[in-house]
ZABANU-54819 format. One record per residue: x, y, z of N, C-alpha, C, O in turn; residue number from 0; residue in three letters. Coordinates in nm, 3 decimals, decimal comma. Example, Ala and Ser with C-alpha at 12.3 -4.5 7.8 and 13.67 -1.06 7.14 Angstrom:
REM ZABANU-54819
REC    n.px    n.py    n.pz   ca.px   ca.py   ca.pz    c.px    c.py    c.pz    o.px    o.py    o.pz num residu
REC   1,319  -0,569   0,780   1,230  -0,450   0,780   1,320  -0,330   0,780   1,424  -0,332   0,846   0    ALA
REC   1,285  -0,225   0,708   1,367  -0,106   0,714   1,290   0,003   0,787   1,341   0,114   0,804   1    SER
***
This chain:
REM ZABANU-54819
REC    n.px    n.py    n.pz   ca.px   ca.py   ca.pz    c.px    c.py    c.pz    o.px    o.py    o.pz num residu
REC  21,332   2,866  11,988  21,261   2,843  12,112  21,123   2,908  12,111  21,027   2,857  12,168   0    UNK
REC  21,120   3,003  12,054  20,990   3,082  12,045  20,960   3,079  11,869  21,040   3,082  11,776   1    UNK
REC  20,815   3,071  11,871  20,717   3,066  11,753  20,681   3,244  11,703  20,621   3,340  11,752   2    UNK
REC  20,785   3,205  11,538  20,765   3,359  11,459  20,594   3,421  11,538  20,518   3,346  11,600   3    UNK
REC  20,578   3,520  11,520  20,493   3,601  11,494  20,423   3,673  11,382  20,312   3,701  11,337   4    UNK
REC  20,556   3,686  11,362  20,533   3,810  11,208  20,663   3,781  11,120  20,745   3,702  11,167   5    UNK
REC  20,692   3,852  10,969  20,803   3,841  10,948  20,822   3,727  10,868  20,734   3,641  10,872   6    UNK
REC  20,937   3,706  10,782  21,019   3,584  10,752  21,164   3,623  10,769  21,213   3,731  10,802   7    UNK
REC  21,216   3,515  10,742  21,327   3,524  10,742  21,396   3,358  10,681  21,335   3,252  10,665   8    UNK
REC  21,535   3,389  10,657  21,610   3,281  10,586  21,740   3,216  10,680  21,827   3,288  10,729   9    UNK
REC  21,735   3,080  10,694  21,889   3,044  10,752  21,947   2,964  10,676  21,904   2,850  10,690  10    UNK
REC  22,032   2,975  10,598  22,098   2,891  10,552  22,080   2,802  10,397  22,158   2,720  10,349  11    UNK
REC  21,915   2,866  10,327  21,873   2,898  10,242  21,729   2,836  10,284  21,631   2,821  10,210  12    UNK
REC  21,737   2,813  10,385  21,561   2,735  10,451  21,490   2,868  10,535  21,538   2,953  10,611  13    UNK
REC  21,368   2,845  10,488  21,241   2,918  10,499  21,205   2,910  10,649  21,142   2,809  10,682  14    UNK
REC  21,239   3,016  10,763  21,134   3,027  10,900  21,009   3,051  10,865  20,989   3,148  10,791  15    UNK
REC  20,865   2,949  10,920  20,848   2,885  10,964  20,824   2,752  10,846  20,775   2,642  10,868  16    UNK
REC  20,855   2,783  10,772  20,829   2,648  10,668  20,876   2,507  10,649  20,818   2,400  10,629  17    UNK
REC  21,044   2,558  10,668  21,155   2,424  10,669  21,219   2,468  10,790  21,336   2,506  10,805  18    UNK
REC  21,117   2,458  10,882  21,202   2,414  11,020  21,293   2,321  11,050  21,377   2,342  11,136  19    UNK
REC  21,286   2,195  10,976  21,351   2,071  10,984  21,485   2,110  10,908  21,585   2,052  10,950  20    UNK
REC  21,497   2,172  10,832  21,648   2,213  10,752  21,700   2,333  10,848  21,822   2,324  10,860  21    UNK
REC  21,666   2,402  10,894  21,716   2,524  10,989  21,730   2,486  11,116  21,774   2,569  11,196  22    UNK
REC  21,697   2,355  11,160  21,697   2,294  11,247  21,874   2,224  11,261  21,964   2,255  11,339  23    UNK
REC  21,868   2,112  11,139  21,987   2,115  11,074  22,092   2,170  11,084  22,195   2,123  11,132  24    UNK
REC  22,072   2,300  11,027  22,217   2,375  10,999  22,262   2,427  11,104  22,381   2,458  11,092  25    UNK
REC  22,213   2,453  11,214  22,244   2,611  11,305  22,218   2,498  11,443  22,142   2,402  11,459  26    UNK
REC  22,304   2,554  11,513  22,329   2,505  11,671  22,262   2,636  11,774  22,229   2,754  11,762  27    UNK
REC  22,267   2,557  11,849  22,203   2,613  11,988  22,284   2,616  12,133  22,298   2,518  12,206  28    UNK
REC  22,316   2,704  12,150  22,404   2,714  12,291  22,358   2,803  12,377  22,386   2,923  12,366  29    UNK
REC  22,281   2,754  12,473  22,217   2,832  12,592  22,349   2,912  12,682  22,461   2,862  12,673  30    UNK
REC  22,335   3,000  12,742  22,482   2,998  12,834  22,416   2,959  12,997  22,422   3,037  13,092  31    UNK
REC  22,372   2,862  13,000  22,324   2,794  13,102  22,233   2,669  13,091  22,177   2,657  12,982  32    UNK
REC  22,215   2,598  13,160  22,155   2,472  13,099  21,987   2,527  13,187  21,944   2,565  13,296  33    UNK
REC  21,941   2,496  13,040  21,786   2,528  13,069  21,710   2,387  13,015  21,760   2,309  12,934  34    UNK
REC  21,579   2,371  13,076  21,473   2,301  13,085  21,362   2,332  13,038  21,304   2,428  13,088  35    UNK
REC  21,301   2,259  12,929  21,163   2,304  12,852  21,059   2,207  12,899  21,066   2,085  12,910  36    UNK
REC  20,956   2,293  12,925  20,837   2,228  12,983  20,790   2,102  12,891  20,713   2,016  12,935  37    UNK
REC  20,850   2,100  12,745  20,776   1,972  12,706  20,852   1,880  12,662  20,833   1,815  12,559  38    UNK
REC  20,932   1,869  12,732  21,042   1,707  12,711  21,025   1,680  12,824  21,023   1,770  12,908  39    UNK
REC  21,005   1,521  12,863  21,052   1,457  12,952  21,197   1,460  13,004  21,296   1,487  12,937  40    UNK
REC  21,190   1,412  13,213  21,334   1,389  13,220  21,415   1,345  13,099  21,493   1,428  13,053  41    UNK
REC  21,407   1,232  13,045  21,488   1,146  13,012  21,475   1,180  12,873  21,525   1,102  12,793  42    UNK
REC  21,422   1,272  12,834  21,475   1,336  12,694  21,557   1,452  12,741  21,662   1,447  12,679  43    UNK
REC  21,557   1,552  12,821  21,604   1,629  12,900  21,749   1,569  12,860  21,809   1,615  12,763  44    UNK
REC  21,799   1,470  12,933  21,918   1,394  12,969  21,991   1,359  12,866  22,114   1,347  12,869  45    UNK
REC  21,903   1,337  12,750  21,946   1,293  12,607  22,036   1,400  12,525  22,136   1,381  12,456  46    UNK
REC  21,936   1,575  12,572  21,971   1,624  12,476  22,065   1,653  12,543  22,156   1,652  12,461  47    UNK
REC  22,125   1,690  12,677  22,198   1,710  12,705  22,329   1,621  12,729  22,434   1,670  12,770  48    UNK
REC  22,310   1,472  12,697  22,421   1,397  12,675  22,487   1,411  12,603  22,609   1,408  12,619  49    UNK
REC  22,390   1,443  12,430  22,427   1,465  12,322  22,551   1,601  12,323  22,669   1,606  12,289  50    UNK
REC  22,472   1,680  12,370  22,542   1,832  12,337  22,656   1,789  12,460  22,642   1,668  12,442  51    UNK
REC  22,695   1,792  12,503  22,788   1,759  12,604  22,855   1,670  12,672  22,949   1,687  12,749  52    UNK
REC  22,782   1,538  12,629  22,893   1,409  12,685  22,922   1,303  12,607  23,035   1,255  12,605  53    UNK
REC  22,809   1,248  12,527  22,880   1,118  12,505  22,890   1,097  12,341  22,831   1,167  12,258  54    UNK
REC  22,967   1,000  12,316  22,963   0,996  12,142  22,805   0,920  12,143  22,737   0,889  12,241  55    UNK
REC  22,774   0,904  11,993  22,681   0,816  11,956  22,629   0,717  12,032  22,512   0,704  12,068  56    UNK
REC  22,763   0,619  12,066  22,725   0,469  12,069  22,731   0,465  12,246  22,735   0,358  12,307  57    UNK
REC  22,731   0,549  12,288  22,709   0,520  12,443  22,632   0,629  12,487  22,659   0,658  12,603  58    UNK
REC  22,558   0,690  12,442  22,425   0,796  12,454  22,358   0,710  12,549  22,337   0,763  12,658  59    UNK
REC  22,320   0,593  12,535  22,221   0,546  12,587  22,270   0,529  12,724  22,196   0,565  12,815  60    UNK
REC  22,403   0,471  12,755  22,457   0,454  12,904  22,457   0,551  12,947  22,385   0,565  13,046  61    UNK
REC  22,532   0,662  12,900  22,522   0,825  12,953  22,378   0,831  13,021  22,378   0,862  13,140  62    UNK
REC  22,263   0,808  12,964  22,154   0,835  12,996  22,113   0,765  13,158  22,089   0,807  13,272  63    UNK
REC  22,124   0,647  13,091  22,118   0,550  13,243  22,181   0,633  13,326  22,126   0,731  13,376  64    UNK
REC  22,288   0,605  13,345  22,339   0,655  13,440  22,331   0,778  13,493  22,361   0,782  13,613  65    UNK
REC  22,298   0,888  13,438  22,274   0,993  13,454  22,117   0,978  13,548  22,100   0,996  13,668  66    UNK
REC  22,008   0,935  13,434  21,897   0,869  13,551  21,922   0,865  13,706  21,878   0,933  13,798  67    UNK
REC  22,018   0,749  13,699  22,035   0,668  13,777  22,066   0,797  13,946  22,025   0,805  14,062  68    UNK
REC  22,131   0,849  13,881  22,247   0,912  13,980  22,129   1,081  14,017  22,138   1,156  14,114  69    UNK
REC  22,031   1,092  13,902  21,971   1,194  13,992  21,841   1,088  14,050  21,749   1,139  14,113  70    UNK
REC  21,843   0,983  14,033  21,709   0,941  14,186  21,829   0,916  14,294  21,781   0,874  14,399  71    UNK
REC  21,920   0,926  14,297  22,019   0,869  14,410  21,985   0,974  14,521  22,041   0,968  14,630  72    UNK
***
């Protein structure tokens, strides 16, 4: 969530800040509350949180709708 400063370090045999995309990969993220980042849209918002918490693959996208749907309600 936050950008090294100083330092390196290793996850999983990938390089912080180098192979972000492989450390990205390996290691999960579990807030203990559902938080909001200033630079996703709602409806990426909704995504990531479909993903991590509701729907398989192939109905991500309905999850979404509907989810939409139900916070303009």
């Amino acid at each position: 969530m936050l950008e090294p400063t100083s330092g390196s370090a290793v996850i999983n045999g990938f390089e912080v800040p180098t192979q972000m995309e492989g450390v990205y990969q390996s290691m999960g993220f579990c807030p203990q509350h559902d938080i909001l980042w200033e630079e996703l849209t709602v409806r990426e918002h909704l995504t990531f949180y479909t993903r991590l918490k509701f729907a398989p693959t192939d109905q991500e996208e309905a999850f979404v709708v509907r989810l939409d749907w139900l916070a303009r309600a």
